[in-house]
C-alpha positions in Angstrom: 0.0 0.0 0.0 1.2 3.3 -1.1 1.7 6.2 1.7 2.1 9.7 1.3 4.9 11.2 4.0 7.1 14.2 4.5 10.2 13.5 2.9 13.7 13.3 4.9 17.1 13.4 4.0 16.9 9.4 3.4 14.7 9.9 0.6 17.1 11.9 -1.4 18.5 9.6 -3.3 15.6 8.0 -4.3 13.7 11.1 -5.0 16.5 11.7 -7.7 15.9 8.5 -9.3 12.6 9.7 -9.6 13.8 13.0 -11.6 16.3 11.3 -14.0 13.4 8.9 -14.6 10.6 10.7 -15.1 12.5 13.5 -17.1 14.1 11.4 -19.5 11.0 9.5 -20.2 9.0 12.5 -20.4 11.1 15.5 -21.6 12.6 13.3 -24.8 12.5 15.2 -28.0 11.5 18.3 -25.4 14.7 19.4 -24.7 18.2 18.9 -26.1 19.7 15.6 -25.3 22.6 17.2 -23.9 20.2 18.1 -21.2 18.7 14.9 -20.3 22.4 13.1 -20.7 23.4 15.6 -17.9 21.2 14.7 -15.8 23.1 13.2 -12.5 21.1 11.4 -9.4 24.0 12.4 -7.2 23.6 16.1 -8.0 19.8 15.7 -7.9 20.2 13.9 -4.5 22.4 16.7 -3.4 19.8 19.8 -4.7 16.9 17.7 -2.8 18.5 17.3 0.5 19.5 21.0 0.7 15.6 21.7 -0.2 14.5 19.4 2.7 17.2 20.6 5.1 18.0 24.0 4.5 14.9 26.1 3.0 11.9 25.8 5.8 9.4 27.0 3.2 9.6 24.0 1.1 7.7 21.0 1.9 8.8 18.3 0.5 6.0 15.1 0.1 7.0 11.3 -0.9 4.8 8.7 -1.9 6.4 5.5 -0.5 5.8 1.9 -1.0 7.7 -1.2 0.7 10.4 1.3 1.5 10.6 2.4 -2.2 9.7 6.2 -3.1 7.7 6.1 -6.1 6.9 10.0 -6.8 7.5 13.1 -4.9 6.4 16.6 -5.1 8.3 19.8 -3.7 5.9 23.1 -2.7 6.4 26.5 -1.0 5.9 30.0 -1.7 5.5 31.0 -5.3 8.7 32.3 -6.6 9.4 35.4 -8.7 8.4 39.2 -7.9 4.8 38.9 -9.2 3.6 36.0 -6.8 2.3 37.9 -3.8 1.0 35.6 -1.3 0.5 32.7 -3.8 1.9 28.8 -3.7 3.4 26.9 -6.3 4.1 23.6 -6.8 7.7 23.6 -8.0 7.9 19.5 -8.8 5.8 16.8 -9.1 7.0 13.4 -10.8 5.8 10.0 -10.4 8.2 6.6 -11.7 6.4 6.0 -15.4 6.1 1.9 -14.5 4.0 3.5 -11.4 2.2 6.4 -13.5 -2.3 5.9 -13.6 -2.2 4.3 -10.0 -3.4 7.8 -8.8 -0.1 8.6 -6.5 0.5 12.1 -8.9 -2.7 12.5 -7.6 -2.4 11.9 -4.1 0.9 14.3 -4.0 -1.0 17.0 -6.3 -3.5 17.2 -3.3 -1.3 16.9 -0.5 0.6 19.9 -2.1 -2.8 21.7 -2.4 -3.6 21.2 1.2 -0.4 22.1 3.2 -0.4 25.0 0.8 -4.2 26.1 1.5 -3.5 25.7 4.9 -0.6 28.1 4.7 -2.9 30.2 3.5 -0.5 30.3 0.0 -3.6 30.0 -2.4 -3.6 30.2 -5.2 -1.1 28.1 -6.8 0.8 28.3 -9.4 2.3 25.3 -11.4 4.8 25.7 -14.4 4.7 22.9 -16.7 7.6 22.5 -19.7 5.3 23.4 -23.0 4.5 20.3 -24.7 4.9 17.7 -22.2 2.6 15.0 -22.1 1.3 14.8 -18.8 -0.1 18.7 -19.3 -3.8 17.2 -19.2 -3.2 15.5 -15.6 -3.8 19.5 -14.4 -6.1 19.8 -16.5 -7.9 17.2 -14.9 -7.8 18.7 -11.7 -9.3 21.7 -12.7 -6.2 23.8 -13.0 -6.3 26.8 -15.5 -3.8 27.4 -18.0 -3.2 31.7 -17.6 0.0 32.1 -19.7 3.2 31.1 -20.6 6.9 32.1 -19.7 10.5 31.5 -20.8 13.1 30.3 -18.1 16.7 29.1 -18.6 17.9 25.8 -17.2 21.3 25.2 -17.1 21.9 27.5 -19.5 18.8 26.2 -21.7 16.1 28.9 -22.6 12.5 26.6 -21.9 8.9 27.6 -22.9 7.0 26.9 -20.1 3.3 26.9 -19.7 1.7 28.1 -16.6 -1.4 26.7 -14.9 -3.2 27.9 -11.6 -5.4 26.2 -9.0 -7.6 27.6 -6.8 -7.2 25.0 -4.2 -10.8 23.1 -3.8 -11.6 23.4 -7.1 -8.4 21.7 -8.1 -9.2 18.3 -6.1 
């Protein structure tokens, strides 16, 4: 039975097997191989356990079965200078062998609620243009409101932007 927990500094690791996963499965063809070949579970491992340990604001959720974590999400305030007051959730991947068993789900809405209950409503979700899991917001009621251009390691990304109002989105 899968179990949604905080995350600790155990889970690092296998949160970052999670992102090399889930991105090179899903973000193939999206961005330049270069990219995706870059991609390192030790420096993921490292970025997660500084998130869990050293920014307070973060929360940082797990989905975990027979000791395995199968998806994670990563939350806090909404970043950039037009937020103001807002939530977003930064990160939210699920193993692709485990994808349709409802865990994205289960992380989407524990994000929701510890950032409703923060009072950090609404959220904000920025999702890389043309990925494939763009309808799973769109199943929860999130709204698509514009699109914006950020750099990742030194790659310029078209990235769509989707808000949820918190109950609507569940």
């Amino acid at each position: 039975m899968a179990t949604v927990r905080s995350a600790v500094a155990e889970d690092t690791r296998q949160m970052a097997v999670v992102r090399v996963e889930t991105w090179r499965c899903a973000y193939a063809g999206l961005v330049p191989d270069s990219l995706l070949d870059g991609l390192s579970v030790e420096g993921s491992a490292e970025r997660f356990f500084e998130a869990i340990s050293a920014f307070p604001t973060v929360r940082v959720a797990v989905v975990e079965e027979e000791h395995r974590v199968l998806g994670f999400s990563l939350s806090g305030p909404c970043r950039g200078e037009d937020c103001h007051g807002r939530g977003e959730i930064y990160a939210l991947y699920v193993l692709p062998e485990h994808q349709g068993r409802g865990i994205g789900t289960a992380l989407f809405e524990a994000a929701i609620s510890e950032l409703a209950a923060r009072e950090l409503l609404p959220v904000e979700i920025r999702v890389l243009a043309g990925n494939p899991y763009t309808r799973f917001y769109e199943k929860h009621r999130c709204r698509l409101v514009g699109e914006r251009l950020e750099e990742l390691e030194g790659v310029s990304l078209l990235l769509k932007v989707y808000v949820a109002d918190g109950e609507d989105a569940r």
